[in-house]
C-alpha positions in Angstrom: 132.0 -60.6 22.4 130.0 -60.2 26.0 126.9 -62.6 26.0 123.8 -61.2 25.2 121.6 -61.8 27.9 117.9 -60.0 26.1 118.3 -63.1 23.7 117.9 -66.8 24.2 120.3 -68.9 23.4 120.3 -70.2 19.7 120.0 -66.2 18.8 123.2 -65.6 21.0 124.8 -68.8 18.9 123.6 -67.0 15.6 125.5 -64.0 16.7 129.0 -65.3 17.3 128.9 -67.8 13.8 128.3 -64.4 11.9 131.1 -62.8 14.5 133.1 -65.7 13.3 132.0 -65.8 9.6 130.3 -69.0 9.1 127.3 -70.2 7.3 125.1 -72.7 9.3 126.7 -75.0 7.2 130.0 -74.4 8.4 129.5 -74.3 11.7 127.2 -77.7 11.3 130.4 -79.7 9.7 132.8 -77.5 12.3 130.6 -79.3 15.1 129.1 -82.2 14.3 125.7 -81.5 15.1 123.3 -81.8 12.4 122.4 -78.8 9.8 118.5 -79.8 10.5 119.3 -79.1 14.3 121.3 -76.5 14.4 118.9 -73.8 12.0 116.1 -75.1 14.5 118.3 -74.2 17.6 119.2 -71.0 16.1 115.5 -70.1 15.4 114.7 -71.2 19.2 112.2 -73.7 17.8 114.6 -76.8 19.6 115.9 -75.7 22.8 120.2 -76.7 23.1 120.6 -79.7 25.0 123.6 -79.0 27.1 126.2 -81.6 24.3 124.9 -79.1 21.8 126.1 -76.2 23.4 129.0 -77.9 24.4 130.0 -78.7 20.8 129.0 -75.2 19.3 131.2 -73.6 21.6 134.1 -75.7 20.8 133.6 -74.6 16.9 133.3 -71.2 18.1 135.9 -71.2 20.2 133.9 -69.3 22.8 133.0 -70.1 26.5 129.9 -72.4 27.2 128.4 -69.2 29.1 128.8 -66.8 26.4 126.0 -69.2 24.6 123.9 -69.6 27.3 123.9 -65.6 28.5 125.7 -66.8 32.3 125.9 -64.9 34.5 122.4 -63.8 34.3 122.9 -60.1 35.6 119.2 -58.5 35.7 118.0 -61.3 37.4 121.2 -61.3 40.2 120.1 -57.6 40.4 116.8 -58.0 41.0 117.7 -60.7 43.9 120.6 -58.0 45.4 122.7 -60.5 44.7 125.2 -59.4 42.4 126.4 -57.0 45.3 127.5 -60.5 46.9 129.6 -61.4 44.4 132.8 -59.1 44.9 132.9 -59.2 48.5 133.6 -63.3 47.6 136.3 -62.6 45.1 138.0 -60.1 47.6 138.1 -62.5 50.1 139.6 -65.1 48.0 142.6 -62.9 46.8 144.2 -62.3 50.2 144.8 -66.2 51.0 148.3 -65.6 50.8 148.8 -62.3 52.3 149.2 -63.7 56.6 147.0 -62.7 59.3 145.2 -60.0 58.7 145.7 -57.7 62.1 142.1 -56.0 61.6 140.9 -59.2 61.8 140.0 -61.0 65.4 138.8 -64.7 64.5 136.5 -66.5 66.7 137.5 -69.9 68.3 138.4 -72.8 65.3 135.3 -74.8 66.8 133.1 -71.7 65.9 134.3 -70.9 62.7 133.9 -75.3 62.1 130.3 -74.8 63.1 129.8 -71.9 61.0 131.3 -73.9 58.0 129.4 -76.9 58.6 126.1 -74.2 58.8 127.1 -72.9 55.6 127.9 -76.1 53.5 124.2 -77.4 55.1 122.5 -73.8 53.6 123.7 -74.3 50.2 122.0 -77.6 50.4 118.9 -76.1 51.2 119.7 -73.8 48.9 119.9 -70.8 50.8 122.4 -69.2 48.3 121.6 -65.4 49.1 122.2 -66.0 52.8 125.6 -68.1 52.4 126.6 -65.8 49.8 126.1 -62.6 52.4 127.9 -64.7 55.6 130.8 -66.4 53.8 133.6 -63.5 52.7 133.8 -63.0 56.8 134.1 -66.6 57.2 136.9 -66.3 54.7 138.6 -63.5 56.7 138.6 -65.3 59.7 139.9 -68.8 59.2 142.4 -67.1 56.7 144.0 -65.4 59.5 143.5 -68.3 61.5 145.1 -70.7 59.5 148.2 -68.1 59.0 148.1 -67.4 62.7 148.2 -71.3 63.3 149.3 -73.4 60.5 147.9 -76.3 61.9 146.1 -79.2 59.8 142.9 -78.8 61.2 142.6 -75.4 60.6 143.9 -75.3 56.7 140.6 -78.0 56.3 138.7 -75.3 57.6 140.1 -72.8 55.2 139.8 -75.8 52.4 136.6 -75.9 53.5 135.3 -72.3 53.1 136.7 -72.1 49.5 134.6 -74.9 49.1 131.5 -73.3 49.7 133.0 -70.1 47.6 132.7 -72.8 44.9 129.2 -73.7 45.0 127.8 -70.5 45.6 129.7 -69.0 42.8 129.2 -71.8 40.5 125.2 -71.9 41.4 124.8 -68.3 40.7 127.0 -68.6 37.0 130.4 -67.4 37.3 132.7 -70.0 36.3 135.9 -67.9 36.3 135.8 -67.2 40.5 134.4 -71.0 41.0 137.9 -72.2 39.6 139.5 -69.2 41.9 137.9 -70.7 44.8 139.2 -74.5 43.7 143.0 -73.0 43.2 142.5 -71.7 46.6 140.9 -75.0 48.1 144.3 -77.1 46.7 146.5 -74.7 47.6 144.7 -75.1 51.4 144.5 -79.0 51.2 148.0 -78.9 50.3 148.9 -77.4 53.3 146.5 -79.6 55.5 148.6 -82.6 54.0 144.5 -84.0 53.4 144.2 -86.2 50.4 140.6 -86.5 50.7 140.3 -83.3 50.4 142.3 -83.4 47.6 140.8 -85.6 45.7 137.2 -84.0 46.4 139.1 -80.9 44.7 139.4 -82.9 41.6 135.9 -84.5 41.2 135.0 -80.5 41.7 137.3 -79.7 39.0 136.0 -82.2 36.5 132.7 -81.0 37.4 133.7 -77.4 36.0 135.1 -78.6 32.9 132.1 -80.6 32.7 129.7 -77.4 32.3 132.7 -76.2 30.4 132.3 -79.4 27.6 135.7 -79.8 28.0 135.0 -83.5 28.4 138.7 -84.9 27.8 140.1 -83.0 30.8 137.7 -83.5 32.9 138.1 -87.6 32.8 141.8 -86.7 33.2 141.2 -84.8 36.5 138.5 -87.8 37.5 141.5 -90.5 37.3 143.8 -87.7 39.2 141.6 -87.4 41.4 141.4 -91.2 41.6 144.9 -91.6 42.1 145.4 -88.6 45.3 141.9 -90.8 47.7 145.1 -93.9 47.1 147.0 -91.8 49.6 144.2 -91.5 51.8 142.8 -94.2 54.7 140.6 -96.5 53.4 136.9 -96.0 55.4 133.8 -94.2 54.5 134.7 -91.1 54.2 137.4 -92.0 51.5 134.6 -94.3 49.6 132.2 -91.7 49.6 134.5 -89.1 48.1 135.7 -92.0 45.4 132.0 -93.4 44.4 131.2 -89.6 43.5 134.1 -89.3 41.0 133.0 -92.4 39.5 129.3 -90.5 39.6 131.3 -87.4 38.2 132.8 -89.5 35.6 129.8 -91.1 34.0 127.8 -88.1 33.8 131.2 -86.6 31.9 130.8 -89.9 29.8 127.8 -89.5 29.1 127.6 -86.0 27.6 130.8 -87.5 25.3 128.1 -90.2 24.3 130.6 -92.7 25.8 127.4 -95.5 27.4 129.7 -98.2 27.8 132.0 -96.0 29.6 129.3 -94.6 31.8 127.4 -97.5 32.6 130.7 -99.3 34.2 131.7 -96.3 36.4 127.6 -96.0 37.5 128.0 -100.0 38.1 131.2 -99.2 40.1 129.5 -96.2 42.3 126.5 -98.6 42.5 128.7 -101.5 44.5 130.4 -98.3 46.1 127.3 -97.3 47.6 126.2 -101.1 48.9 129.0 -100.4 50.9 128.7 -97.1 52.3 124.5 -96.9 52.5 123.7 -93.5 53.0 126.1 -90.6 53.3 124.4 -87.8 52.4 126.4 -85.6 54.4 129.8 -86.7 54.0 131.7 -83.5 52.6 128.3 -82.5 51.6 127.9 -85.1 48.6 124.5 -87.0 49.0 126.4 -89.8 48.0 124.8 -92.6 48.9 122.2 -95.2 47.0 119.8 -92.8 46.2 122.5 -90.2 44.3 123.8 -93.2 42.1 119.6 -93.7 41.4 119.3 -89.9 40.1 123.2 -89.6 38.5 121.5 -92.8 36.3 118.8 -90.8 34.7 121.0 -87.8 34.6 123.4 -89.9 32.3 120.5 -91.2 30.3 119.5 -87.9 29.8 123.2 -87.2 28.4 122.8 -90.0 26.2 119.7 -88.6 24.7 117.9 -91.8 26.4 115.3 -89.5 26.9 112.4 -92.3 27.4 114.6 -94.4 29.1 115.5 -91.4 31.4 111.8 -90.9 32.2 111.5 -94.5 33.0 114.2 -94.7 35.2 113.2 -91.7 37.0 110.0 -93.3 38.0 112.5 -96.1 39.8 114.0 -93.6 42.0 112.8 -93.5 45.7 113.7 -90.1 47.1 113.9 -90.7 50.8 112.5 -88.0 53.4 114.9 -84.9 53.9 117.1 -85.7 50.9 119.1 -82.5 50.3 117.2 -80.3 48.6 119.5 -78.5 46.1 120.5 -82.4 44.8 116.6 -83.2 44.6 115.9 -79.6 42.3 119.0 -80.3 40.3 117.5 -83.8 39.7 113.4 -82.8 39.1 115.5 -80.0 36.0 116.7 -83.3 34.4 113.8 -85.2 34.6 112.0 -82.2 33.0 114.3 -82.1 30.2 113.8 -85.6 29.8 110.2 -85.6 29.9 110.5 -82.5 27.6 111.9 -84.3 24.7 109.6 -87.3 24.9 106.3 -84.9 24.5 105.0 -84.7 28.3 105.0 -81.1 27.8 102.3 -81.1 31.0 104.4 -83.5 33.5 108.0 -81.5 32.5 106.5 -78.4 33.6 105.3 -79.5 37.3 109.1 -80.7 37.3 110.3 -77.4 36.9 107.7 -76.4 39.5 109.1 -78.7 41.9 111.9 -78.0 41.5 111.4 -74.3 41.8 109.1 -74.8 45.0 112.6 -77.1 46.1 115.3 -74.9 45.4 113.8 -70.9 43.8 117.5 -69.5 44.0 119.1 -72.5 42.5 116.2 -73.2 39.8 116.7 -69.8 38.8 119.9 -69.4 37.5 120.0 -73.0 36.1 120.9 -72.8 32.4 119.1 -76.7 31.8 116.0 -74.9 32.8 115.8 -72.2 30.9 116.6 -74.4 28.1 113.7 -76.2 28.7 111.5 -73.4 29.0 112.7 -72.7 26.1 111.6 -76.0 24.6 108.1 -76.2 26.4 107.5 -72.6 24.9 107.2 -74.1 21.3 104.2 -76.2 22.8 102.7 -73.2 24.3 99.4 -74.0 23.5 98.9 -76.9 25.6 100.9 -75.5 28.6 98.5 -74.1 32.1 98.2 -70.5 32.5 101.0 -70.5 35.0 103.4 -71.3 32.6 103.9 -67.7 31.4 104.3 -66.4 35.1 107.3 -69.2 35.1 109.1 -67.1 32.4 108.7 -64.2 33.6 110.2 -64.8 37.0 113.0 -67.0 34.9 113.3 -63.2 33.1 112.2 -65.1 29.9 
């Protein structure tokens, strides 16, 4: 059953129920989202909020994606970069095949700086660019790390498998984003890092996470928990630990768990005191401000929706803040504003976060799902809000 990407989401629900042969009913009791909501979803008069989608696709027994249309091909196409794609995957398939002797690397300390470069570009969101440099990068500290099996340079391959996870979980394909986590423990392993290692597992969670498979993702969160006990205590090792307890509330959250998620956000939050700022430790943003914006993201899970809002308004986002965390975060403010009526104010979010983060923004199934829901209240929405869908390909 491919997704069907012309349609928006509750008609490509509608299409694997009658695949599956359930009423609305059925698939309502199957669920446990309301009848009420789930004919309104289906008619895309109430956009999915991403628990919805979650919980469909566990009746259906279907991947989240296949409900939400990911990977959104014609729009990869016209962005050239769907041709970026395979080059990754190939690149990720030979990690166990030895030096590769058409391959010359450059000094470790250049492919490091190149890394570093990279992991900065995806948080600026320069996806297209990272996409196009990185399967080299692969190449060579692949045959460098076979060449010299030495712990820093296994980090360095850890590293690059890291970025093959962003970029290929930004742009919506799942399947190679838990590839290129395989291929980051199997290189951790080998570095004998267990920061590293438990930075795997928070990223793990995290893809189970947009997978609604809520129960193993809290089970990677306390592995993940138990590997940073290996590693020496300091900053680095704090930072990596407050994100998983970030990582776990959200994951709490979305299972509608508050008591759960408010004590691991209380946890990050004394974290953070601690650390201050650490924006760029492995690339997290961890830091004060993160636990600030994770807060309204969990509200937001919750269905806090006014409380979301109001919380939002708390957050101080300091100069230079990484821009693809600050997009991701003006999405979930929109979705919260959304469902509290400020139709006007959720669609300058989305424009923020588009002028933050276009590539990102794009192919970010929360906001085409609020399009989706500030369509409905078209009425009242600036002319610019149909040139919005039509570059979402809406």
């Amino acid at each position: 059953m491919p997704p069907h990407t012309d349609e928006h989401t509750g008609a490509r629900i509608a299409h694997v129920r009658k695949v599956r042969r359930l009423t609305q009913r059925e698939l309502a009791d199957l669920s446990h989202i309301s009848y009420s909501t789930l004919t309104k979803v289906e008619q895309g008069v109430l956009p999915a909020s991403p628990s919805v989608i979650g919980a469909l696709a566990r009746a259906l027994s279907v991947p989240v994606t296949e409900l939400t249309g990911q990977p959104y091909l014609e729009e990869l196409r016209q962005d050239q970069l769907d041709g970026l794609i395979n080059p990754i995957r190939e690149a990720l398939n030979i990690y166990d095949l030895g030096p590769d002797p058409d391959v010359t690397p450059r000094p470790v300390e250049e492919l490091e700086a190149h890394a570093e470069k990279l992991c900065a570009m995806v948080r600026a969101t320069n996806i297209k660019q990272v996409a196009a440099d990185l399967p080299s990068l692969i190449h060579e500290a692949t045959t460098t790390a076979h060449t010299d099996p030495a712990d820093r340079n296994w980090r360095l391959l850890a590293s690059t498998y890291r970025t093959a996870y962003d970029v290929t979980t930004k742009l919506g394909f799942p399947d190679l984003c838990t590839v290129a986590l395989d291929r980051m423990d199997w290189a951790a392993q080998r570095a004998s890092d267990a920061v590293l290692g438990g930075m795997r597992q928070y990223l793990r969670a995290l893809a189970h996470l947009r997978a609604s498979d809520y129960r193993t993702g809290k089970r990677l969160v306390r592995l993940g928990m138990a590997t940073l006990e290996q590693a020496e205590p300091g900053l680095v090792t704090d930072a990596v630990t407050g994100q998983l307890h970030l990582g776990a509330a959200v994951l709490a959250g979305r299972d509608k768990d508050k008591d759960t998620a408010e004590g691991h956000l209380s946890e990050a939050e004394r974290i953070a005191e601690r650390t201050g700022p650490a924006e760029k430790v492995h690339w997290l943003s961890f830091g004060p401000t993160n636990v600030g914006v994770h807060r309204v993201s969990v509200l937001a899970e919750l269905d806090l929706y006014p409380e979301a809002v109001h919380s939002a308004q708390e957050v101080t986002i300091p100069d230079g803040w990484p821009p693809s965390r600050l997009a991701h975060h003006h999405a979930e403010v929109a979705r919260a504003q959304m469902w509290t009526g400020r139709t006007e104010a959720a669609f300058k979010s989305l424009l923020k976060a588009r002028k933050l983060a276009p590539q990102q923004t794009r192919y970010h199934p929360t906001v085409r799902e609020t399009y989706a829901g500030l369509e409905a209240a078209r009425r009242r929405m600036p002319e610019t809000f149909s040139n919005y869908g039509a570059w979402l390909g809406m």
